[in-house]
N, C-alpha and C positions, 0 to 999 in steps of 0.2 A: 489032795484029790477030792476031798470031801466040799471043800472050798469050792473049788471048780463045778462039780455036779450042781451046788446050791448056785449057781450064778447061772450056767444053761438052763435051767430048771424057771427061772424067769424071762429067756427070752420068748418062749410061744405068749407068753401074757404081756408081755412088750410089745407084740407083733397085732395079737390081739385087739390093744386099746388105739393103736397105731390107725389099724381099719374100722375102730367104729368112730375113732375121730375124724377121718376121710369122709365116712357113709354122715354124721353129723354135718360136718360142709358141704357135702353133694345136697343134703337133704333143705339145707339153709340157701344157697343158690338157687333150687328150683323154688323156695319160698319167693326169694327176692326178686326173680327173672318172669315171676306171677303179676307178680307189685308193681313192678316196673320193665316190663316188655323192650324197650326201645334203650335200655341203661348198658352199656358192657361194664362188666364188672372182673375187675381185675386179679383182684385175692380175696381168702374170706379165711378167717381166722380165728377161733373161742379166745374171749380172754381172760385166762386161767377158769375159774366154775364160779364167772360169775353170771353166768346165762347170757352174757354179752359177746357180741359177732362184732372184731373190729375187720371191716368191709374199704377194699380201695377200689375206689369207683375214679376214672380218671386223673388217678394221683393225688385224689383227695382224701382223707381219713375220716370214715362214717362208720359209726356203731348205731346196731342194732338189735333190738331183744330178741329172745331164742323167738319166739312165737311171730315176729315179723312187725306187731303191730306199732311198736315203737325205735324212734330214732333221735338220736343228739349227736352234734359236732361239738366238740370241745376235748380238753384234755382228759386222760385217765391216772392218777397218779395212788399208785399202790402207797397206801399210808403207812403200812409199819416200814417200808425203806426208805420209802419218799421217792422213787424211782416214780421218774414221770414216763409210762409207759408209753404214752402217745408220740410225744418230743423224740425218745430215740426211737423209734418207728420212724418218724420224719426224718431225721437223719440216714438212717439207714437208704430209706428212698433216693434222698438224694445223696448220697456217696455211690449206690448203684447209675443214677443219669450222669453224674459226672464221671465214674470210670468210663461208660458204656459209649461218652461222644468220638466221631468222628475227628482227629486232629487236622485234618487236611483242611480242614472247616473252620482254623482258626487262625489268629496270627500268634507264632510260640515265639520270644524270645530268651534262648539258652543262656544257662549260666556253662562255665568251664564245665565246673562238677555239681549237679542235679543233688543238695540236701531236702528240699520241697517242692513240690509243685500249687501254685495257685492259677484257678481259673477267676478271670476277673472281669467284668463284664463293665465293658466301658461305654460312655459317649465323647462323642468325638468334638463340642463344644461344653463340655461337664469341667468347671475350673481345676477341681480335686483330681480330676482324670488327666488333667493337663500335667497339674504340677507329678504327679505319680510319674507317668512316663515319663516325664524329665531324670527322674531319678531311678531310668530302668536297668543301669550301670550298676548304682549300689546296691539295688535289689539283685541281680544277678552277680556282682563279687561274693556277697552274702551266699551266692548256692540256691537262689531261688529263682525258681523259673517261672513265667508268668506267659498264660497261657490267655489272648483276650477273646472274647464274645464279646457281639453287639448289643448293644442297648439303647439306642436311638430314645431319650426318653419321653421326647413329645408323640412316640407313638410310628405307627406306621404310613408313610407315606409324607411324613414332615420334611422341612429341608435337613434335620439332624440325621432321617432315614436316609433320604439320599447323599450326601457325605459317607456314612459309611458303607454304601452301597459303590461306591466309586472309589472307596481304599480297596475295597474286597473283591476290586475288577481290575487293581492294578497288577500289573506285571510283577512287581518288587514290594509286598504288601506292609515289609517292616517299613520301609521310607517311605512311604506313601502314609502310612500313619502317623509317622513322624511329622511328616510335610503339614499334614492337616491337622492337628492337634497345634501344629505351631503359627496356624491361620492361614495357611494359602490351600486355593481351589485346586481339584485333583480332577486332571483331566483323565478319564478313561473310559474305554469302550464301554458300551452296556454290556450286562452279562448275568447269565444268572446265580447269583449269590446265595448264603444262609443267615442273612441279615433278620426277615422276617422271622425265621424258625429260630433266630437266636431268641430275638426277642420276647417271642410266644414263651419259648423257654425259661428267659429271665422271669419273667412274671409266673409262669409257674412256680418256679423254686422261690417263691418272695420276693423277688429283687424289686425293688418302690424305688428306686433312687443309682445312684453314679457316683465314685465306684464300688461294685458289691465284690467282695475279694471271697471266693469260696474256698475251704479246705480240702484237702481228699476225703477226709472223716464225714463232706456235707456241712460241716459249719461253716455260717457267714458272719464275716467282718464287714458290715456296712460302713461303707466311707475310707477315707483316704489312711492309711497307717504308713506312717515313718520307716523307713529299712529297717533301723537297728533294733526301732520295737516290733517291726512284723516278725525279724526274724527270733526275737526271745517270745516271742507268742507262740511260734512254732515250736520253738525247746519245748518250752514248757507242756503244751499240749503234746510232744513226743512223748514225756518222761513220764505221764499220766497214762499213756497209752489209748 
């Protein structure tokens, strides 16, 4: 009983520090909505008491001093853990945009039985992205399923853009990417696609290059990885949690 009173007995000062850490960010906001009028700003957040605001300003990670006047991009890593504070912040980010997309918007190829999901962001003349799909069979016996985005990587409005803007207008999106990955032109209607906002997206989350294989966790595998080792990448990273 005694136990119990001593534990309630700290929630009002829980509650407490709860609202002057809110009235601290409301207070930081209207510094930085001063500073930069024209900016939307996403979160804002102390990190730990070191007078430091780490601030997501369009998905990008900005820290700034309690007083406003100073600002640095780079990482934060807490040295007596070594915990790179910044790094699992980015991750976090992106394990939130990768739950949050629209699947209708991709091309999924299922395994029987669903052990992982990877989103993978292809080009449709990318060598490494060829030979992958080839091997989209052993990847799905394996239990993984591979979810693709666009990534046209000469950019927007290239003939790499238009390819897969004509897979993502066909009728049958798997064969169609099939067909064009193995070099023949894809006839199909115009239509309006998520080609661009694939892309726009890739480069947000990093992606430089073809193919960028993401996790659910947000991490990426840059480049092309073998079935039998993608899928012990995955154990491994399971067993870690």
């Amino acid at each position: 009983m005694i136990m119990l009173k001593r534990h309630f007995l700290w929630l009002p000062l829980l509650a407490w520090i709860g609202m002057v850490q809110a009235d601290d960010r409301a207070d930081m906001k209207l510094k930085l909505e001063a500073i930069m009028p024209k900016v939307t700003i996403d979160s804002i957040e102390a990190v730990g008491n070191t007078k430091l605001y780490e601030v997501i300003i369009a998905g990008e990670i900005i820290y700034f001093s309690e007083d406003g006047r100073y600002v640095f991009q780079g990482d934060v890593i807490e040295l007596e853990t070594r915990e790179n504070i910044t790094e699992n912040k980015r991750l976090m980010l992106k394990e939130q945009i990768l739950s949050s997309l629209n699947e209708d918007d991709m091309i999924i190829y299922e395994p029987k039985k669903t052990h992982y999901t990877l989103t993978v962001f292809t080009d449709i003349d990318c060598g490494y992205c060829r030979k992958l799909h080839k091997q989209m069979d052993q990847y799905n016996a394996l239990g993984i399923r591979i979810r693709y985005m666009a990534f046209p990587r000469a950019g927007v409005g290239s003939e790499a853009f238009d390819k897969a803007e004509a897979v993502w207008c066909s009728d049958d999106r798997q064969l169609a990417m099939t067909d064009a990955k193995e070099g023949f032109d894809i006839d199909s209607e115009a239509c309006v696609t998520p080609v661009q906002a694939h892309y726009e997206l890739g480069r947000r989350l990093g992606v430089t290059g073809t193919p960028a294989l993401f996790m659910d966790n947000g991490t990426m595998l840059p480049g092309y990885v073998p079935p039998i080792r993608l899928k012990k990448i995955l154990d491994d990273a399971a067993k870690q949690g």
